[in-house]
N, C-alpha and C positions, 0 to 999 in steps of 0.2 A: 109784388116784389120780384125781382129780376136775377135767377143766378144760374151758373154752368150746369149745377148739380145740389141735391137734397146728401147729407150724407148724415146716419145715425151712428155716432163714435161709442163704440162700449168701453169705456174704460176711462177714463181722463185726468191723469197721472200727467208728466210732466213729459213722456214721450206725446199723450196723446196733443197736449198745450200746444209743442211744435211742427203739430203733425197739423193742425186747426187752423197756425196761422198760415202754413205754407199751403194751406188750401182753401181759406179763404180769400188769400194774394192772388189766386186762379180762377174765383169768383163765386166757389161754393158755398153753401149755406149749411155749418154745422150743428148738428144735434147733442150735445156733449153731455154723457150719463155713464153715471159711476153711484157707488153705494153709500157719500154724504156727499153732503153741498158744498159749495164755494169749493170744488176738485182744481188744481190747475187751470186743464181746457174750459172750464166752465166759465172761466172768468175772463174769454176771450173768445166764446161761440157763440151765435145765436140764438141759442135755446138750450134748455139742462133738463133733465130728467134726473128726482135721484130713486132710485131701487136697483135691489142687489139682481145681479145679471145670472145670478143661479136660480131665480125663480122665474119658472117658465113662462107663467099667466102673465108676467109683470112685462118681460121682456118682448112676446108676443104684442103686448098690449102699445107698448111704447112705439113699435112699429107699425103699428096699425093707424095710430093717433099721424103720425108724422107721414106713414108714406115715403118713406127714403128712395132714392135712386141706388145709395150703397150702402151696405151695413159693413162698418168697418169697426173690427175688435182690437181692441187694445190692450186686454188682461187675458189672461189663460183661462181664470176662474168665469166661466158662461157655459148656459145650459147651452150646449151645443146640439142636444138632438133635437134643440127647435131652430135652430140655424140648418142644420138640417133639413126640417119641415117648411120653412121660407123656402128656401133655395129650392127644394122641389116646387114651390107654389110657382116660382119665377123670380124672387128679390134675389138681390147680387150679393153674396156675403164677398168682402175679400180677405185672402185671396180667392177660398172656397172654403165650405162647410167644411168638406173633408180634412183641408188644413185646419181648419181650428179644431176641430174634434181629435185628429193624430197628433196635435200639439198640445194641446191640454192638459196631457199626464204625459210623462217621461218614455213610459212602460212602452205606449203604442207608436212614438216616432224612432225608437230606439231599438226595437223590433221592424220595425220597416226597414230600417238603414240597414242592418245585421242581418236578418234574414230573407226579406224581399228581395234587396239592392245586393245584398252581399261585400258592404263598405267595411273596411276596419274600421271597428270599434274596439272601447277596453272589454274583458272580460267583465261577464255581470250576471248578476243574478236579480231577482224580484223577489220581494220581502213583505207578507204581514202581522207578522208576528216575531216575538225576539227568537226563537227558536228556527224561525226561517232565514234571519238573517241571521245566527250563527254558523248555520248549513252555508249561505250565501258566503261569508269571509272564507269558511274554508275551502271553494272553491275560487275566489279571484283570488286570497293569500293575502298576507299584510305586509306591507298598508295595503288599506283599501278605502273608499271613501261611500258615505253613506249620507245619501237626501232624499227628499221625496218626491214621492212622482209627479206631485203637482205642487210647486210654489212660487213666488218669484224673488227676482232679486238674491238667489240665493240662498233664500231663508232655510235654516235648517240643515244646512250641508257642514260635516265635521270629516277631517282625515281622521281615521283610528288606525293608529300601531302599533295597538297592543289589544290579544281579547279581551282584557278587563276594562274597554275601555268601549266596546260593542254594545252595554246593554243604556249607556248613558245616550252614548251617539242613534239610537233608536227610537230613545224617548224624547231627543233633542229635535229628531227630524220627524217626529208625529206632533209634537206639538207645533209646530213651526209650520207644517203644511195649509194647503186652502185645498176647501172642500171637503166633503162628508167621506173618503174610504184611507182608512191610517195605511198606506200604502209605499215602502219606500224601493231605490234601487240600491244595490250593494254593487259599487265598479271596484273593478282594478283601480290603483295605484298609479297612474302612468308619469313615469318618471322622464318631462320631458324637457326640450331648451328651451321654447316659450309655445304662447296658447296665443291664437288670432283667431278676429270674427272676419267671416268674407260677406261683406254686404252682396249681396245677390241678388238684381233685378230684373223681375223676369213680366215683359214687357209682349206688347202684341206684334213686334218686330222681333222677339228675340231676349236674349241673355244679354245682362250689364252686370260687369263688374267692380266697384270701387277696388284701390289699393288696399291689399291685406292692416285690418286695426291688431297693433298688438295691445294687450292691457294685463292689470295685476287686479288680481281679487284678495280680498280680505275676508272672512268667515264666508265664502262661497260669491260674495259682492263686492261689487266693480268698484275700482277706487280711484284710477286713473286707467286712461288709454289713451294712447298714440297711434300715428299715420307718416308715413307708412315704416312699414316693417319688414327687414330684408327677408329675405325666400331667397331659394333654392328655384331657378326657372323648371325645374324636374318638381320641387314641391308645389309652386304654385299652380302650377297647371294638374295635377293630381286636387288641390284642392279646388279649385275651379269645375276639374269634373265631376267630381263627389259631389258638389253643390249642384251642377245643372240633372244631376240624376236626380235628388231626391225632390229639387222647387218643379221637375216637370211633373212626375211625379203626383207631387200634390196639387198641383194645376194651380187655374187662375191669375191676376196678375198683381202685383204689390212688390216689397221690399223683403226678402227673406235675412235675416240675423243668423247663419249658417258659422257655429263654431268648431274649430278644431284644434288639438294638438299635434305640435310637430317636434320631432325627432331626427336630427338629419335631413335627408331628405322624405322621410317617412312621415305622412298626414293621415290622424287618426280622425275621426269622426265623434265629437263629443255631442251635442246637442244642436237644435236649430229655431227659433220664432220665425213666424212667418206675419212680419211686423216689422218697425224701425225696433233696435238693439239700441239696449242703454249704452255699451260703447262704442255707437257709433253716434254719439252724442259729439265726439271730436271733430265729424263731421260740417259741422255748425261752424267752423273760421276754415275749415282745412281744402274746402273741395267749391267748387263753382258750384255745384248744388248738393247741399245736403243732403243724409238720409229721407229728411220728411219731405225736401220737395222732391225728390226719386219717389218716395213710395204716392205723394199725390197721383203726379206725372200718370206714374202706371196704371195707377187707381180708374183716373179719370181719363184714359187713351188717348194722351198728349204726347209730343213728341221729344226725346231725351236725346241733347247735342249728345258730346263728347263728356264722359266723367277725367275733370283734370283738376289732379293735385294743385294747390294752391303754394301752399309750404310745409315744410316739416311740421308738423304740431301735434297738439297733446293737448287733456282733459282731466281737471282732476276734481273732485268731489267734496262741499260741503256738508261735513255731518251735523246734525244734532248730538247731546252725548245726555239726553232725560227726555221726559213724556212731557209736554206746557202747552198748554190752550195762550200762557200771554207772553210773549218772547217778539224780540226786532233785534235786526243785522246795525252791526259795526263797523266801521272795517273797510267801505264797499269802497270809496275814495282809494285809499291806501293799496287796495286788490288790485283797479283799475289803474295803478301807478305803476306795477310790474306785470301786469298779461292785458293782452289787447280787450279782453270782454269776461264779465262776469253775468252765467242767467241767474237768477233767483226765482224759485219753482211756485212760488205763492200758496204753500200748502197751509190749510188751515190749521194744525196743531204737529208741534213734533212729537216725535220717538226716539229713543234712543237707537241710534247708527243710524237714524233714517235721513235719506239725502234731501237737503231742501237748495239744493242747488250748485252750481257750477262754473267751476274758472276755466277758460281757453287760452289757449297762449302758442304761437308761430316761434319757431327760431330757424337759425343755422343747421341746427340737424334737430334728429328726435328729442335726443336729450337736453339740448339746450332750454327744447319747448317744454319737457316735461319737467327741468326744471324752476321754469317762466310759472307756466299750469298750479305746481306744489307750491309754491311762494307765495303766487295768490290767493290760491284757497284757503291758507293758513292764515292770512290777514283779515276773514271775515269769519266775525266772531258773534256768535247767537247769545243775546243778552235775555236772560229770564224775569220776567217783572215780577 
C-alpha cells in the first residue's frame, strides 16, 4: 500500500472524522481509535482500534502494532506520560508530548500562561475539595465560574452567584469531569463583550493565523460560532501575540484552538487545545482551507498558501435532547433548503445536549449567516424509534 504518511489518531469524535478526511485527501493512511466502535473518524479511516487512551499498556501497544509516522491526539483524556516516553523513544506526537500533557488538565496550561508567560488571565484558584473551593470563590469573588480541570466540551462548567449555590456547582463539575483526580478551577467572573478562538498555526515556516471565530456557549458548550469577528487592530494583534507566546512555547507543529476574552480593547487569556477547536468547525464553508486541512498541512510539512476568508459565515449545532441507541434525522432536505451544507457526525448513540451534528451557512454579514446556520439546524429533527 502506497501513502504520504502512517498517522495513529487518538480520539475519533467528529473533529477527529474531519481531521481523517483532510488527510487522507493528502494521501495518509489513518489509524482511528477512541474507547467504542463505529467513533466518527472510524467510519472514514483505514483502520480502528478500540481501547480507552488512559491505559497505558493498551495505548503503547496500539502503537507498536501500527508503527505510525504521527501520533495525533484528539481528546485530552490520554495517558500522556507515555506520549511522553514515545517521544523520547523518537515517535512524533503532535504537536508535542509537552502539549498534550500541559493541556490535559486546565491546572498546568493555566499556570503556564499566568505564571511562566505572565499573560492576563481571570483570577483563579485550584480546588479539591468543597472547602477549597470555598477558600477559592472568596478569593475571585462572585460570580465566579467553576469546571474542571479536565473535560470536554464543556462538561461540568456552572456560573455561581451566590455561595449557596458553590457546593451544587462542585458536585456538578466532579461528576462531569474525565479522568481519575476530582480536580476543579475556581475563575473569576469576567464580565466581558464577546469571547473568540484564534485558530493558530504554527507551521515549519512560521505562525498562521485564521480570522478571529466568535461563538456563544451554552452550559460551558459551543452552540454556534461565526467568522469573522470584529476586533480592535490594538486587540487583535495582543491576541495574536499571546497565542504565538504560549504555541511556541509548547512547540511542535499542528493547529492550536487558542481562546480568549475580550473587553475593549483588553484580551484576556482563557483557555487553549492544541488540536482543531469545535468552533472552528465554521471553518468548514468559511475559509479556503479549513481547520482540519491547516492542521494536516502542518502535521505533515506541506506548504499553507494564503488563509482567506471566503464569506461571512456561521455554525450552529445539532443536539440530541435523551440517551437512544435507535434514532434517524428528519429534516436534512428542509436544512439544506436554508444553509448551504449540513454535516451529520454518524455517532453511534445519543445523549442528552450531545451534538450529533452541524449546519453551515455564508451570508452578507455575520448575522445574516448566523441566522442562515439557526434556521437550519432547527429543521433537523432526531426521531426516536
Amino acid at each position: 500500500m502506497s501513502f504520504t504518511a502512517k498517522i495513529l489518531l487518538l480520539g475519533s469524535g467528529e473533529l477527529g472524522r474531519e481531521f481523517t478526511i483532510s488527510a487522507k485527501r493528502l494521501g495518509a493512511y489513518v489509524i482511528a481509535c477512541d474507547s467504542y466502535a463505529a467513533a466518527p473518524a472510524m467510519q472514514v479511516a483505514d483502520a480502528s482500534e478500540v481501547f480507552s487512551m488512559l491505559d497505558g499498556a493498551l495505548l503503547r501497544a496500539a502503537m507498536e502494532k501500527h508503527d505510525p509516522d504521527f501520533i495525533v491526539p484528539e481528546i485530552e483524556a490520554i495517558r500522556t506520560e507515555v506520549l511522553g516516553e514515545l517521544e523520547a523513544e523518537g515517535r512524533t506526537v503532535v504537536p508535542s508530548a509537552r502539549a498534550a500533557a500541559m493541556t490535559m488538565n486546565r491546572d498546568n496550561i493555566r499556570d503556564l500562561a499566568a505564571n511562566e508567560l505572565g499573560l492576563r488571565t481571570s483570577r483563579y484558584r485550584f480546588a479539591e475539595s468543597l472547602e477549597e473551593v470555598l477558600a477559592g470563590a472568596e478569593h475571585t469573588g462572585l460570580p465566579c465560574v467553576i469546571k474542571p480541570v479536565m473535560s470536554s466540551s464543556g462538561k461540568g462548567q456552572s456560573t455561581v452567584r451566590s455561595a449557596d449555590e458553590l457546593e451544587q456547582a462542585w458536585t456538578y463539575a466532579v461528576g462531569n469531569m474525565r479522568g481519575d483526580r476530582p480536580r476543579v478551577i475556581v475563575e473569576e467572573f469576567i464580565d466581558f463583550d464577546y469571547e473568540i478562538t484564534l485558530l493558530t498555526v504554527r507551521t515549519r515556516e512560521g505562525i498562521l493565523y485564521c480570522p478571529p471565530i466568535g461563538h456563544r456557549q451554552e452550559r460551558g458548550d459551543y452552540m454556534e460560532s461565526w467568522q469573522p469577528t470584529p476586533m480592535s487592530g490594538a486587540a487583535r494583534s495582543d491576541a495574536q501575540a499571546m497565542a504565538a507566546a504560549v504555541v511556541n512555547n509548547l512547540g511542535g507543529y499542528g493547529i492550536f484552538g487558542v481562546e480568549f476574552f475580550v473587553r475593549g480593547d483588553e484580551v484576556i487569556f482563557s483557555e487553549l487545545s492544541p488540536r482543531p477547536h469545535d468552533t472552528g468547525m465554521v471553518t468548514l464553508i468559511s475559509q479556503n482551507l479549513s481547520e482540519f486541512d491547516l492542521h494536516a498541512r502542518a502535521v505533515l510539512g506541506l506548504p499553507i498558501p494564503e488563509i482567506r476568508l471566503r464569506a461571512p459565515s456561521a455554525s450552529a449545532v445539532i443536539l440530541a435532547d435523551r440517551e437512544a441507541e435507535n434514532f434517524h434525522f428528519e429534516g436534512l432536505g428542509e436544512a439544506l433548503a436554508a444553509a448551504e451544507d449540513v454535516r451529520l457526525f454518524g455517532k453511534p448513540v445519543t445523549r442528552k445536549n450531545r451534538r450529533m451534528g452541524v449546519a453551515l451557512a455564508t451570508g452578507a454579514d455575520t448575522e445574516e449567516a448566523r441566522g442562515r446556520a439557526t434556521e437550519a439546524a432547527g429543521r433537523v429533527k432526531i426521531r426516536y424509534d
